[in-house]
N, C-alpha and C positions, 0 to 999 in steps of 0.2 A: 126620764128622757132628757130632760134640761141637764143634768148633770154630767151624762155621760158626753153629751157634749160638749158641754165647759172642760170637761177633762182632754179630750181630746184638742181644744182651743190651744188650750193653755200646754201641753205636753212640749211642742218645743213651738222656737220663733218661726213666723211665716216666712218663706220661700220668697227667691227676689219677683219668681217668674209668676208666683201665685197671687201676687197684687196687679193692679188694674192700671193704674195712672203709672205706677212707677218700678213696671215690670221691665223683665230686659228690651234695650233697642239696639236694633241690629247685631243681637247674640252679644251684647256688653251690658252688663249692669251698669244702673245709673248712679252716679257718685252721692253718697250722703249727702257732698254742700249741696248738690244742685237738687233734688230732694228738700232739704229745707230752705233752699232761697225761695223752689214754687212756694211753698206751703206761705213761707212772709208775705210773697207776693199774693198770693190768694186771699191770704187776712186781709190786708190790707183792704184789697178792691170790695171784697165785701164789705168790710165796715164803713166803709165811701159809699158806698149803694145804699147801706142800711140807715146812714144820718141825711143821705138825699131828699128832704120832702118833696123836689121838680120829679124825682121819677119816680116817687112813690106814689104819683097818681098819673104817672104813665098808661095811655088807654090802649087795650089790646091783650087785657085779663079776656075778653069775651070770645067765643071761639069753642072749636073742640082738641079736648087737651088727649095725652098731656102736649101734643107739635105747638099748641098755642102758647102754654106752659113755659117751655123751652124756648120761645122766640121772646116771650115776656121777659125772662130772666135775663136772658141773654142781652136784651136791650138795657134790662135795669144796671147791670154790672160792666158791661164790656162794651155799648153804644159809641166809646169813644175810639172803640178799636178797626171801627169797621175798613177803611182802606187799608189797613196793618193787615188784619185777616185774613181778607179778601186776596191780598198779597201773598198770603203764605198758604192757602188752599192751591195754588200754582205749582209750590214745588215740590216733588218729589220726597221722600227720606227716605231711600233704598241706602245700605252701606257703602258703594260707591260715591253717593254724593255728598255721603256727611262729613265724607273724607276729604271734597274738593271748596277749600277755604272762599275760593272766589263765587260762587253757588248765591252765598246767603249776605251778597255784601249791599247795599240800599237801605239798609230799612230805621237808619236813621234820620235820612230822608222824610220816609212815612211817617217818623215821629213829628217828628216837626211840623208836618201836614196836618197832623191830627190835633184836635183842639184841645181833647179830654183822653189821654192816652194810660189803660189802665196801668197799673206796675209791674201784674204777669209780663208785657210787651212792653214796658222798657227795661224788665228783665232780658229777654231775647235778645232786645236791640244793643244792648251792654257789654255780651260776652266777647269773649276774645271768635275772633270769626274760627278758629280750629274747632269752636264747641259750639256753633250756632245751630247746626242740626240737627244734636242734640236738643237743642234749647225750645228750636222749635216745633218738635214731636212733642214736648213737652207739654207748650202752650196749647198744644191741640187737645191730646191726651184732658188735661187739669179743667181746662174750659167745658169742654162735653162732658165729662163726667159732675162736675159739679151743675152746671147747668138740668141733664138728664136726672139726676137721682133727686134733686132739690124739684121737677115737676113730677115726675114718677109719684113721691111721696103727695105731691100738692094734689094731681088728680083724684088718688085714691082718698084723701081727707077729705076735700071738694065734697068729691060725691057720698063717699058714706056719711058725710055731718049735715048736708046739702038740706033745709037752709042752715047755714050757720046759728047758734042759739049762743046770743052775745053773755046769756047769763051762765055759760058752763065756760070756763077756762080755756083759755086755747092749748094748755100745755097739758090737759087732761084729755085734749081731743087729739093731737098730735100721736098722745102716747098710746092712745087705744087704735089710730089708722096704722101706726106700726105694727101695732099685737096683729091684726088683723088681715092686713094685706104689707108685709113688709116688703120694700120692695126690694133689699136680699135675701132672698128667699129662700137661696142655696148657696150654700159654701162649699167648696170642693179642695181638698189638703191629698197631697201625693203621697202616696206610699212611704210610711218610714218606721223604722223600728220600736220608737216609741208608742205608737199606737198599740201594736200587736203588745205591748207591756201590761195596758189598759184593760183588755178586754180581750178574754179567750177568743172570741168569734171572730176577730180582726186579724190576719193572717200578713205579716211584711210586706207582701206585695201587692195589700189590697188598699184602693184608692177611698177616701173617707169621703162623702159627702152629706153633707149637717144640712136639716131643712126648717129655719126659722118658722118658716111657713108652717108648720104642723107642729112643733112644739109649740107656739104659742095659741093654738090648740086641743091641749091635751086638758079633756076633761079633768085630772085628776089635779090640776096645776090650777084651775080657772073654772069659777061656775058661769054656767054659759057663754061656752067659749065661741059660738057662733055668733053671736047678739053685739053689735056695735055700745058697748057702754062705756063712753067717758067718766062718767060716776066712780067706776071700779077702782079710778085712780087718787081718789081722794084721801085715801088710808096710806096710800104707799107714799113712806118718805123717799128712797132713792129706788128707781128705779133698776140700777147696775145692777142692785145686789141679787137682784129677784132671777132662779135657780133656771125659768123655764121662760127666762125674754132676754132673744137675743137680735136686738133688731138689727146692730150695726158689730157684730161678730162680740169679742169676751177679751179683756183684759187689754194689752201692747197688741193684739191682733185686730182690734174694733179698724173702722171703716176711719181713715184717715182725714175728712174734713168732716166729720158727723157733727162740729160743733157749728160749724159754717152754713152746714145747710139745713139746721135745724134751725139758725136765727133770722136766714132766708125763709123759710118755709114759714114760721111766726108772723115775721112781717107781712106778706104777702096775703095770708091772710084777716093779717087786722084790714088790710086793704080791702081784701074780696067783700069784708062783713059790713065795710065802710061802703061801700059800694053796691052793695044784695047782692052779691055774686052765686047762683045760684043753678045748680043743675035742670035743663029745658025739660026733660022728662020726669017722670015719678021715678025712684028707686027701685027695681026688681032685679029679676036677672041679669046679667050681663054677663061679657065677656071678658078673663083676665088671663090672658096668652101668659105660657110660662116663659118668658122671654129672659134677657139676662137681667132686667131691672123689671118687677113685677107691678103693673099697674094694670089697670080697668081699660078696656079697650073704647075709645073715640067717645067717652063722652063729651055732650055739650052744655054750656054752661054761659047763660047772660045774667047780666046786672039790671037792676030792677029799680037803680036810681039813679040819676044822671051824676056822671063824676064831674068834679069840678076843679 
């Protein structure tokens, strides 16, 4: 199962339009620099958040995630942006306007307002005003998605580890709420020739969709693959290598800040455990909508010792 879709991963490079953050806007692809300017700027702001100790016991983990999740992060990494933002949820980015230079002119004003402004937004604030609407679909796009997929993952760890057990690894519990509830769940690759190379059953003009979600449940790949066990990962030196785990896609195709938001998601929770952060109900059933980023629906989750 794992294989045949590494093969199909790896067959050709991903599509501009089949990425998330850095798909086409307004029917133009986005320039490579501007592509790797977000991503520096993204490093950046995370690793600014991640050496914070003031917002690493930022209070308002407690709540039901993952909306709590996402306001948390959001504060930890981008708190300094907020009249910048707030500014740019205002305007428009229809192709008409990205066109009209005087549109996105102020906002280095806002900088200078701001006390702690991250580097995504004085990326924006920098560009030549021709390419500001760009810039700023960008910021939106790069923000919510790292934001979203960094709680998506946190909810689902949360609750299947809920309480946190300080003597198992965080990096063994990470990597078993992937196997389990990853929150890409599904990959969808457009029809192309190479597929139909791969596999008789695959026909040119048939659309591929890969479901992490169920490889890394194939009994034949994983003994008890239902069962929440961190343990499993104690044997495995690298997990890339492994045939039937694909949490953040397979090769030049993986998920574009996977490293970001896995040292988000780390941190956060040495915090929650520093904290008791701790799901309000017992573990049973629940809800986990197939949505486009797969999480557990509205759990709640308080802390069990006073932060300080």
């Amino acid at each position: 199962m794992g294989s045949l879709a590494r093969d199909v991963l790896s067959a050709r490079p991903i599509h501009d339009f089949e990425r998330s953050v850095f798909k086409p806007i307004a029917r133009s692809s986005v320039p490579p620099s501007f592509s790797s300017a977000v991503m520096r700027a993204l490093t950046q702001d995370v690793k600014r958040a991640l050496a914070s100790d003031e917002a690493s016991i930022r209070a308002g983990m407690e709540g039901v995630w993952p909306k709590a999740g996402y306001r948390y992060l959001h504060g930890l990494i981008y708190s300094g942006d907020l009249n910048f933002s707030n500014s740019l949820s205002r305007f428009p980015t229809g192709r008409s306007w990205m066109r009209r230079r005087s549109s996105a002119n102020g906002y280095g004003s806002l900088l200078r307002d701001s006390e702690s402004p991250s580097a995504l937004a004085k990326m924006v604030a920098e560009v030549p005003e021709g390419e500001k609407g760009l810039a700023i679909v960008l910021y939106r796009r790069a923000v919510s998605a790292l934001c979203s997929s960094a709680s998506a993952l946190l909810t689902n760890t949360l609750w299947l580890s809920s309480p946190l057990n300080p003597g198992v690894p965080i990096d063994n519990i990470v990597l078993e709420s992937l196997r389990l509830l990853p929150p890409a769940w599904m990959l969808r690759r457009k029809a192309s020739r190479e597929y139909a190379e791969i596999n008789d059953a695959i026909n040119e003009s048939d659309n591929v969709f890969i479901f992490p979600f169920l490889i890394h449940r194939n009994p034949e790949a994983w003994s008890s693959p239902e069962v929440f066990d961190p343990d499993r990962w104690y044997d495995i030196e690298d997990p890339d290598l492994l045939e039937d785990y694909l949490p953040f896609g397979y090769t030049n195709n993986r998920c574009w800040a996977r490293h970001l938001i896995l040292q988000l998601v780390k941190k956060v929770l040495q915090e929650a455990s520093r904290i008791g952060l701790s799901a309000v109900e017992k573990q049973g059933k629940v809800k986990v909508p197939l949505n486009p980023l797969l999480s557990i629906s509205s759990p709640k989750f308080r802390a069990s010792l006073n932060q300080v």
